[in-house]
Structure formats: structure tokens, C-alpha cells
N, C-alpha and C positions, 0 to 999 in steps of 0.2 A: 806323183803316184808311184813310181818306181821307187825311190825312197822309202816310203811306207810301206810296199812290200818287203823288201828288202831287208826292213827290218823286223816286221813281224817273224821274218823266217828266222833271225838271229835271234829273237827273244824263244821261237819255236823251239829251235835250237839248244837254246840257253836252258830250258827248261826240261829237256829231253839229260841234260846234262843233270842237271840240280834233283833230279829223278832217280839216276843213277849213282849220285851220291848217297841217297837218303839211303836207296835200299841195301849198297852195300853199309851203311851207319849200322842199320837196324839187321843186317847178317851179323857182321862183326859184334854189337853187341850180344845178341846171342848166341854164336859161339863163348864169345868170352865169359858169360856170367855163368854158361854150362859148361863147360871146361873150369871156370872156380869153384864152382859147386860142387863138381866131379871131385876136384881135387881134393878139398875143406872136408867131405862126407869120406874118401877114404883115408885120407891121413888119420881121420880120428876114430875110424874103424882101425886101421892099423895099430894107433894109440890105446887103445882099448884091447888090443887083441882078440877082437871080434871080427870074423868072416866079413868081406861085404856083400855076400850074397849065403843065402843057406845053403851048407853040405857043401861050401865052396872053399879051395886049397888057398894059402899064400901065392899060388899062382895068379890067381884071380884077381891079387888084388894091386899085382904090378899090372895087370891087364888094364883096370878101372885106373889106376893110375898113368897109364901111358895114355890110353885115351880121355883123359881130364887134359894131361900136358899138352896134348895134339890141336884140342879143340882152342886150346887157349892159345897156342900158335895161330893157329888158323884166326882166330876173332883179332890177335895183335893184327897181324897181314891184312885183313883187312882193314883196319884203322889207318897202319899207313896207304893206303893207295889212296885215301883221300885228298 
């Protein structure tokens, strides 16, 4: 009997873990697809020499571009802690 509790609490366990895997999986992936996204839409705003936001300066567009680079740090880091 001990045994089979024992191990249910290790599978309990186990699965408290496998839990925490998925959701950091599924942060990480969305960081990362929205930090490419971010990134892909103002390079070719930039490319284009079009604002990425209306009545918006070149300032703005290293702004959307630091935070595309950020997110997509943040979405790698999460990938490795798996």
C-alpha cells in the first residue's frame, strides 16, 4: 500500500512538473512569434520609409523595434529553461 501511494504522489508530482513545462512552451512561443512579428512589420515599415504608427517620428520606430528584439529574447529564455 505504501508503495502505491508513494507513487501516485511521484506521478502527482511528475505531472505538476510536465504542467510547467507546457506553459512556459506555450509563453515562450508567444513571445517569440510576437517579437518576430514585431520585428518582420517594422523592418519593412522601415524598408518602406513608412511610419509605423501614424503622425509617428523615426523615434518610434527604434521603439517597436527594441520591443520586437525584447520579446524575442524573452520567448528564446524561455525555451531554454526547458
Amino acid at each position: 500500500m505504501a508503495a502505491s501511494g508513494a507513487r501516485r504522489a511521484h506521478d502527482a508530482q511528475r505531472g505538476d512538473e510536465d504542467g510547467k513545462r507546457t506553459g512556459v512552451l506555450r509563453h515562450g512561443m508567444v513571445f517569440a512569434l510576437f517579437g518576430a512579428g514585431l520585428l518582420l512589420w517594422s523592418a519593412r515599415c522601415v524598408m518602406r520609409n513608412v511610419p509605423v504608427a501614424q503622425h509617428a517620428g523615426p523615434v518610434a520606430a527604434v521603439i517597436v523595434t527594441a520591443c520586437g528584439a525584447i520579446s524575442l529574447l524573452v520567448g528564446v529564455w524561455c525555451f531554454l529553461r526547458v
